[in-house]
N, CA, C and O atoms as a GROMACS GRO file, in nm:
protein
  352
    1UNK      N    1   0.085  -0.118   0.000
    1UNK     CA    2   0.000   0.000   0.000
    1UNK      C    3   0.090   0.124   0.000
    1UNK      O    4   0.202   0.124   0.050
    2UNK      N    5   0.048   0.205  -0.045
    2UNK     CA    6   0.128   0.369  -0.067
    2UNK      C    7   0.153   0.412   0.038
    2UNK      O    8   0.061   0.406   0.119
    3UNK      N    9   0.280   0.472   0.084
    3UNK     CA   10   0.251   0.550   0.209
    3UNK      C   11   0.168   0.642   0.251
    3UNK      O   12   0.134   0.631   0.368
    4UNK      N   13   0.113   0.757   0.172
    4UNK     CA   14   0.046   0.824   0.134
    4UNK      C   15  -0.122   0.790   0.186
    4UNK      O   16  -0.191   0.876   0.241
    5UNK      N   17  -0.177   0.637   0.156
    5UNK     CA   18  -0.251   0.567   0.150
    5UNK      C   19  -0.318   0.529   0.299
    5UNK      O   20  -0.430   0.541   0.350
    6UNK      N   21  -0.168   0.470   0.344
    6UNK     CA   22  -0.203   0.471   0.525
    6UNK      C   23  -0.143   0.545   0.583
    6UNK      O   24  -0.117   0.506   0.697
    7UNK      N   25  -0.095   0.668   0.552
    7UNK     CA   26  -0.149   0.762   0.632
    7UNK      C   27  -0.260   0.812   0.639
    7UNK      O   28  -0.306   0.833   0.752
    8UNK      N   29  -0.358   0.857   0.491
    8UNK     CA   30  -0.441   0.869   0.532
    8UNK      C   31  -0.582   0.771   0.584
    8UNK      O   32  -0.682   0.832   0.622
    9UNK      N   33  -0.584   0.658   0.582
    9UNK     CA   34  -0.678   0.541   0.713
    9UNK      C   35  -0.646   0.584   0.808
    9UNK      O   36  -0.733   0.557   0.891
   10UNK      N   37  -0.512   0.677   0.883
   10UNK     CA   38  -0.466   0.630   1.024
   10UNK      C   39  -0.549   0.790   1.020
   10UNK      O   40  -0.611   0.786   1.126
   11UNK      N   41  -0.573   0.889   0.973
   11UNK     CA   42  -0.639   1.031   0.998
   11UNK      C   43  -0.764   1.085   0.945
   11UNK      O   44  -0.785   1.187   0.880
   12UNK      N   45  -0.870   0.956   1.006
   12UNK     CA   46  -0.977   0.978   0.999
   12UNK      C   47  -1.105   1.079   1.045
   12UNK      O   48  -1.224   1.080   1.013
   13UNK      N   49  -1.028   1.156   1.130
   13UNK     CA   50  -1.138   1.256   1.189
   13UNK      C   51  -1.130   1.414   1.125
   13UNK      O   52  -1.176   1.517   1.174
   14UNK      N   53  -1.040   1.392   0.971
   14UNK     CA   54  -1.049   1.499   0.906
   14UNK      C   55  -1.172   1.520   0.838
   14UNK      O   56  -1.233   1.430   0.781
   15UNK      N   57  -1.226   1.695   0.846
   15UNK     CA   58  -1.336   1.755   0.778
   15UNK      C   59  -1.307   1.660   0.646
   15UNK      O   60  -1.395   1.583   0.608
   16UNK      N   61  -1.168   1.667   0.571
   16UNK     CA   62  -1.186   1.630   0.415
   16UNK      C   63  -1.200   1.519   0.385
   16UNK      O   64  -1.191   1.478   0.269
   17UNK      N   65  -1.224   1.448   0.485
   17UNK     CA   66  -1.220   1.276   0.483
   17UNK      C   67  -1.280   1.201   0.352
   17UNK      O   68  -1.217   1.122   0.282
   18UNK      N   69  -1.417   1.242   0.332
   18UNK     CA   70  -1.527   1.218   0.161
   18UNK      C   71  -1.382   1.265   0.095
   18UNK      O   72  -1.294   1.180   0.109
   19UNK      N   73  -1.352   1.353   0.044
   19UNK     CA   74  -1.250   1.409  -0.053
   19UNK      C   75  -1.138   1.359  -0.057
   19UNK      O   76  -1.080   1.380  -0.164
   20UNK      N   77  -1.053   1.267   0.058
   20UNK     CA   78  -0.931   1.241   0.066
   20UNK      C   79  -0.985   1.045   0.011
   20UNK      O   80  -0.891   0.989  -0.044
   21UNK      N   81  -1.051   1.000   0.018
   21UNK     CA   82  -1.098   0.839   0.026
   21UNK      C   83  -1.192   0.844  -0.096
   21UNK      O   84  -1.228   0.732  -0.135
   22UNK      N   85  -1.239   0.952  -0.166
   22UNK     CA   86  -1.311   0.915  -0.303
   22UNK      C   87  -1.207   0.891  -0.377
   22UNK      O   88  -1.094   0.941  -0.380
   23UNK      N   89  -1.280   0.774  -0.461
   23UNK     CA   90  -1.196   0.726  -0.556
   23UNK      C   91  -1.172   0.831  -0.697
   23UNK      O   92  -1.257   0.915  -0.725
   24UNK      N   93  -1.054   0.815  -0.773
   24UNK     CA   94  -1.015   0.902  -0.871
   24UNK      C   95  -1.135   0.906  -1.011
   24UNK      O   96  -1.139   0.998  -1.092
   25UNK      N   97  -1.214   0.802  -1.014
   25UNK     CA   98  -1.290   0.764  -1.088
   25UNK      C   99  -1.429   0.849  -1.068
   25UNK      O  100  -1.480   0.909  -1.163
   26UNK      N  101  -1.490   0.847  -0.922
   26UNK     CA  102  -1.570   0.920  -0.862
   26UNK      C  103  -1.511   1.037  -0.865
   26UNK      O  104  -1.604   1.100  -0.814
   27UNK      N  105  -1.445   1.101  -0.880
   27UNK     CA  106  -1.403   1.220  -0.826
   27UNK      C  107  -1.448   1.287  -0.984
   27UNK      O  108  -1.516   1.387  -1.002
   28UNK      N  109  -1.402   1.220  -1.062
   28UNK     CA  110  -1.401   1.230  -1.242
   28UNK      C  111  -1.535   1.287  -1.278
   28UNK      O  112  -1.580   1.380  -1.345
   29UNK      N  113  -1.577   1.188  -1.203
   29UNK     CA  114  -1.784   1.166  -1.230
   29UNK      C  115  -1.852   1.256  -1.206
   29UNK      O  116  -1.939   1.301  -1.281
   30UNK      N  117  -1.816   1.303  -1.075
   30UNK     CA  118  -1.900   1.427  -1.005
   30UNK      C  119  -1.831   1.490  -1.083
   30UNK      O  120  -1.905   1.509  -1.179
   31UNK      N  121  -1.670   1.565  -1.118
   31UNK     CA  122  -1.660   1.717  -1.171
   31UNK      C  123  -1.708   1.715  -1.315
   31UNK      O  124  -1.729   1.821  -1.374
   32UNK      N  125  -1.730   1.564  -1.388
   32UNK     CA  126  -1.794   1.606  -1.528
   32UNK      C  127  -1.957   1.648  -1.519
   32UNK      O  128  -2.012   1.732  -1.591
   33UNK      N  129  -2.018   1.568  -1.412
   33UNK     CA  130  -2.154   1.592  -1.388
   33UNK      C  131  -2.148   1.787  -1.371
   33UNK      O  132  -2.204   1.869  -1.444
   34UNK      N  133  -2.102   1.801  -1.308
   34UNK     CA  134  -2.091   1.964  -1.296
   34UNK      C  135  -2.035   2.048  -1.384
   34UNK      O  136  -2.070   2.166  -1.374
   35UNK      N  137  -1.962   2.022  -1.465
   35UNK     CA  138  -1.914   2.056  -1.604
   35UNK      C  139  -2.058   2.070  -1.703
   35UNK      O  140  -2.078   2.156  -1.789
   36UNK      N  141  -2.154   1.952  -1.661
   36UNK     CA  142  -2.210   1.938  -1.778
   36UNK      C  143  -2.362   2.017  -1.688
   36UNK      O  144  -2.421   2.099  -1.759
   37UNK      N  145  -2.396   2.006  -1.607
   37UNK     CA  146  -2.508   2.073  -1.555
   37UNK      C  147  -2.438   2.266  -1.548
   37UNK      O  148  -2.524   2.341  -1.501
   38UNK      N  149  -2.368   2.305  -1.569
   38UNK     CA  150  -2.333   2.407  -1.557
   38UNK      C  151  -2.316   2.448  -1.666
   38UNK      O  152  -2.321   2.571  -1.672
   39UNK      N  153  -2.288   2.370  -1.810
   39UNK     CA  154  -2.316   2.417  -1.950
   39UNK      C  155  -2.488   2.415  -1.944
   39UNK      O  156  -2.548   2.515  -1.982
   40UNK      N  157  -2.545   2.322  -1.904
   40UNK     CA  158  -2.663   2.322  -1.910
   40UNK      C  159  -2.743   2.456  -1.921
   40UNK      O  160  -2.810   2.506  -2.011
   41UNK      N  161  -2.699   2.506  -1.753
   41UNK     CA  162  -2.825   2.595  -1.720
   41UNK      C  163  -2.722   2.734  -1.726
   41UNK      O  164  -2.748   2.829  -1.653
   42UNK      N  165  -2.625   2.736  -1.803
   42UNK     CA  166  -2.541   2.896  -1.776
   42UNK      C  167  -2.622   2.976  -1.847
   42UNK      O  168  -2.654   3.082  -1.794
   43UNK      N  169  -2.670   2.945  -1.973
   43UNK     CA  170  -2.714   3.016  -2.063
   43UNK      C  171  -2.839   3.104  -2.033
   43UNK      O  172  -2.871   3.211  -2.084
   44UNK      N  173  -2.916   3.015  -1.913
   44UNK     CA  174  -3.029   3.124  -1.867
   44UNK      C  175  -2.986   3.196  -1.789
   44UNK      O  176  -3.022   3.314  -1.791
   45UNK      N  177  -2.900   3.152  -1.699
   45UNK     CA  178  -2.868   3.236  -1.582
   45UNK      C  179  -2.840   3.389  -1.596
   45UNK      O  180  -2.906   3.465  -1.525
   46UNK      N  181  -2.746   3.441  -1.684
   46UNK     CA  182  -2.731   3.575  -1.730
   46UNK      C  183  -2.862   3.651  -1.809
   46UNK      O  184  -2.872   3.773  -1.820
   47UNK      N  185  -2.980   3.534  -1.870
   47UNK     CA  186  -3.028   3.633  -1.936
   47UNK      C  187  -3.160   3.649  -1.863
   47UNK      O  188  -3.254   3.709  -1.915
   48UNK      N  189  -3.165   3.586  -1.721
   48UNK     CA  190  -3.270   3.651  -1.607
   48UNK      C  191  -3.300   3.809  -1.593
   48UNK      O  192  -3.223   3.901  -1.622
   49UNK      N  193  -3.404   3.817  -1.553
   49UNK     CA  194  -3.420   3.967  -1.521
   49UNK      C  195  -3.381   4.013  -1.415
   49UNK      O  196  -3.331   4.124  -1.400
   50UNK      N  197  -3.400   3.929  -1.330
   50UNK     CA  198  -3.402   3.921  -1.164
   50UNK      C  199  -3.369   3.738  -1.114
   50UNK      O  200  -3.440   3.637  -1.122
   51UNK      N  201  -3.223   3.761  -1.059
   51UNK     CA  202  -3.159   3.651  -0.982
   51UNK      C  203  -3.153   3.689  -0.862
   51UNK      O  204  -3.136   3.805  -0.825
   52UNK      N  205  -3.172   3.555  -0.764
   52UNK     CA  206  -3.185   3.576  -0.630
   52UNK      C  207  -3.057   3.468  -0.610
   52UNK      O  208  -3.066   3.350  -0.643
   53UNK      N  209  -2.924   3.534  -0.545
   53UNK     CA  210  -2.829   3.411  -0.497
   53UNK      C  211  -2.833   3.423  -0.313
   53UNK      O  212  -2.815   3.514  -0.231
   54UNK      N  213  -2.873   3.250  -0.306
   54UNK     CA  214  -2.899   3.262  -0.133
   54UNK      C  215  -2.772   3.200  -0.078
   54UNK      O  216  -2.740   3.082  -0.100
   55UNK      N  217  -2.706   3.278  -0.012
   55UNK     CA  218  -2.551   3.198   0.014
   55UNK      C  219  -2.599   3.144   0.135
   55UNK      O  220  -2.704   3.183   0.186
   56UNK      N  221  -2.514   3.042   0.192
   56UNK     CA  222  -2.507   2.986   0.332
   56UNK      C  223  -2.518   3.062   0.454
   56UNK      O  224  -2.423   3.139   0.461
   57UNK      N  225  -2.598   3.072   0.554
   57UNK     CA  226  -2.589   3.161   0.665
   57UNK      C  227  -2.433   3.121   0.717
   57UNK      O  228  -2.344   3.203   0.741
   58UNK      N  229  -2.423   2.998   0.726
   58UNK     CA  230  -2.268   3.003   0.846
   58UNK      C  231  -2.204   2.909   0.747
   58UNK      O  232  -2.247   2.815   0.682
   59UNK      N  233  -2.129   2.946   0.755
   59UNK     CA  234  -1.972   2.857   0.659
   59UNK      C  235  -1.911   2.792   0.755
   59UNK      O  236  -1.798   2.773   0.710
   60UNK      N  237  -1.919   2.737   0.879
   60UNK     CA  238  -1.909   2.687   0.982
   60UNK      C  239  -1.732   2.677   0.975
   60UNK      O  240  -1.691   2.561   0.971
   61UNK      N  241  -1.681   2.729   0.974
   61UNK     CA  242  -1.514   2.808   0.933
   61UNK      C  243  -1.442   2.667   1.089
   61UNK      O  244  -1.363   2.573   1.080
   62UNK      N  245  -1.491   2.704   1.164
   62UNK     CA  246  -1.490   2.602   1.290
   62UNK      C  247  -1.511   2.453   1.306
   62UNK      O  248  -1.487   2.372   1.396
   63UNK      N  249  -1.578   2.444   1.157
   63UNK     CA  250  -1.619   2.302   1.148
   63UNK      C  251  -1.693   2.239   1.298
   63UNK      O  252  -1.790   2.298   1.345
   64UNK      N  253  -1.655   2.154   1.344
   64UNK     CA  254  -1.783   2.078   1.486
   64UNK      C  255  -1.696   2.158   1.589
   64UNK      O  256  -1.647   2.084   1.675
   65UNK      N  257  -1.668   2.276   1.601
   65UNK     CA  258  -1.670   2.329   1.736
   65UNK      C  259  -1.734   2.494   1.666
   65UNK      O  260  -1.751   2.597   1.731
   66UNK      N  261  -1.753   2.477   1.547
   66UNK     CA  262  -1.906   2.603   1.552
   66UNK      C  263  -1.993   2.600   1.660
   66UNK      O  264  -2.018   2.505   1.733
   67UNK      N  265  -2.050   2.743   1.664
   67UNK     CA  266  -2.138   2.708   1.799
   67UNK      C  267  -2.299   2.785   1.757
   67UNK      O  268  -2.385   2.840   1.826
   68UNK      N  269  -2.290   2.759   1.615
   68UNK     CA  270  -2.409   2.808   1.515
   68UNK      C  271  -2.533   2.781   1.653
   68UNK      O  272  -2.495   2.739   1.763
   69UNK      N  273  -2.669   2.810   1.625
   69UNK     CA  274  -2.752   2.820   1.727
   69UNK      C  275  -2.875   2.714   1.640
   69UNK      O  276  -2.864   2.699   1.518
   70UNK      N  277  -2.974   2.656   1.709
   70UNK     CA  278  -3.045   2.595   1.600
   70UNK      C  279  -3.196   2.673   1.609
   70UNK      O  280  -3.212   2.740   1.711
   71UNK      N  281  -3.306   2.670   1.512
   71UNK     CA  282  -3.396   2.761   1.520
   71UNK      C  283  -3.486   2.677   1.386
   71UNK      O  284  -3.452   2.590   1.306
   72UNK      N  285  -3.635   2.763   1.414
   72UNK     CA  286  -3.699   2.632   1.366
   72UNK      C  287  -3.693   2.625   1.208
   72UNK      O  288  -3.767   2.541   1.156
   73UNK      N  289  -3.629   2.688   1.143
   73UNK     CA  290  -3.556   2.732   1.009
   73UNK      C  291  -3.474   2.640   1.013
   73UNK      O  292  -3.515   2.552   0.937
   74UNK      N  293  -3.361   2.604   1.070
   74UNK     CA  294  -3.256   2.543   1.036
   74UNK      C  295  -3.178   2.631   1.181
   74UNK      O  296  -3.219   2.673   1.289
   75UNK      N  297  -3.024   2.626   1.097
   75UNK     CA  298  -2.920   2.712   1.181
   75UNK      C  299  -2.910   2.839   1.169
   75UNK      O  300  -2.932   2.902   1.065
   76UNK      N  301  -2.883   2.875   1.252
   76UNK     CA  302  -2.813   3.036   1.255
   76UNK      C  303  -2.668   3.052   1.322
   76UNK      O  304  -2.625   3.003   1.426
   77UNK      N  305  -2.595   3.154   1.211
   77UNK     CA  306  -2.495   3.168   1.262
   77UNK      C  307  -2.466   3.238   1.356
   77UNK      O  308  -2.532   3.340   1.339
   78UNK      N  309  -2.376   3.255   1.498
   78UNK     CA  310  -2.350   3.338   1.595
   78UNK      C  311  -2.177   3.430   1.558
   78UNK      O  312  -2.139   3.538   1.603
   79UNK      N  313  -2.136   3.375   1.504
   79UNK     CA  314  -2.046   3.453   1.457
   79UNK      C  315  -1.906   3.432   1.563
   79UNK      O  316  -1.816   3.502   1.608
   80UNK      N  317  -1.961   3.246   1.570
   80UNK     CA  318  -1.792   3.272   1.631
   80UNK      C  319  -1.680   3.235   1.624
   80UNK      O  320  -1.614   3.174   1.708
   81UNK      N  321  -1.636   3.291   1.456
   81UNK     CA  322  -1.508   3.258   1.436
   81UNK      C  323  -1.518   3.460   1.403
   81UNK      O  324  -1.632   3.505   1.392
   82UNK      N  325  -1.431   3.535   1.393
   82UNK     CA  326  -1.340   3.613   1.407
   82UNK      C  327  -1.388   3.679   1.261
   82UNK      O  328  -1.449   3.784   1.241
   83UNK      N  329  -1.338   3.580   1.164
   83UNK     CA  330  -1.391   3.617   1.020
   83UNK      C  331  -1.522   3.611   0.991
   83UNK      O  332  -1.550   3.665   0.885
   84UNK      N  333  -1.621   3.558   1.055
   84UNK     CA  334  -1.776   3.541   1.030
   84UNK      C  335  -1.793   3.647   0.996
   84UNK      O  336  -1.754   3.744   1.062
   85UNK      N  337  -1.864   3.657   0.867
   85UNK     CA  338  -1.904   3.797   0.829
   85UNK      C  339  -2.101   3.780   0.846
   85UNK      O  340  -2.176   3.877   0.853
   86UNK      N  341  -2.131   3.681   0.847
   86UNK     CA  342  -2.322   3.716   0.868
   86UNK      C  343  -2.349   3.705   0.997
   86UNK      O  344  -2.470   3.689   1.016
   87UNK      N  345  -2.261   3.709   1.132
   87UNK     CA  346  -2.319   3.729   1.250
   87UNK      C  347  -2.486   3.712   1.298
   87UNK      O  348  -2.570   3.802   1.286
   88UNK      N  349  -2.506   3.615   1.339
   88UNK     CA  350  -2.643   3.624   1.348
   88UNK      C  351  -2.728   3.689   1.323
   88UNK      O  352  -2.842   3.654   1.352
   0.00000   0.00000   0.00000
């Protein structure tokens, strides 16, 4: 096995864990799927009258020691990493 390989089995409690253990094949799949849904729908996108882009309330920058708040919506962000720019 690669070194590379078991190191990463032995550092499993990384955020990138999906990303570091998908296979090169999968990885292929999804960025052509998005290649090809993004030729798809580009062409309307600019010629809207009115676009609404809804970004993420919390980018959870903290990953599982965010301390986002929960609410009957979903989450809300509290803003506590430093860089949080949507502060609750």
């Amino acid at each position: 096995m690669p070194p590379f390989a078991q190191r990463a089995r032995g550092e499993g409690a990384r955020r990138d864990e999906y990303d570091r253990r998908t296979t090169r094949e999968r990885h292929l799949a999804e960025l052509f799927a998005c290649v090809v849904m993004n030729r798809q729908f580009w062409p309307e996108f600019p010629s809207r009258r009115e676009t609404v882009l809804i970004p993420p309330d919390c980018l959870r920058r903290r990953g599982d020691e965010c301390e986002r708040k929960g609410s009957r919506s979903g989450t809300r962000c509290t803003a506590c990493d430093a860089t949080s720019r949507s502060g609750g």
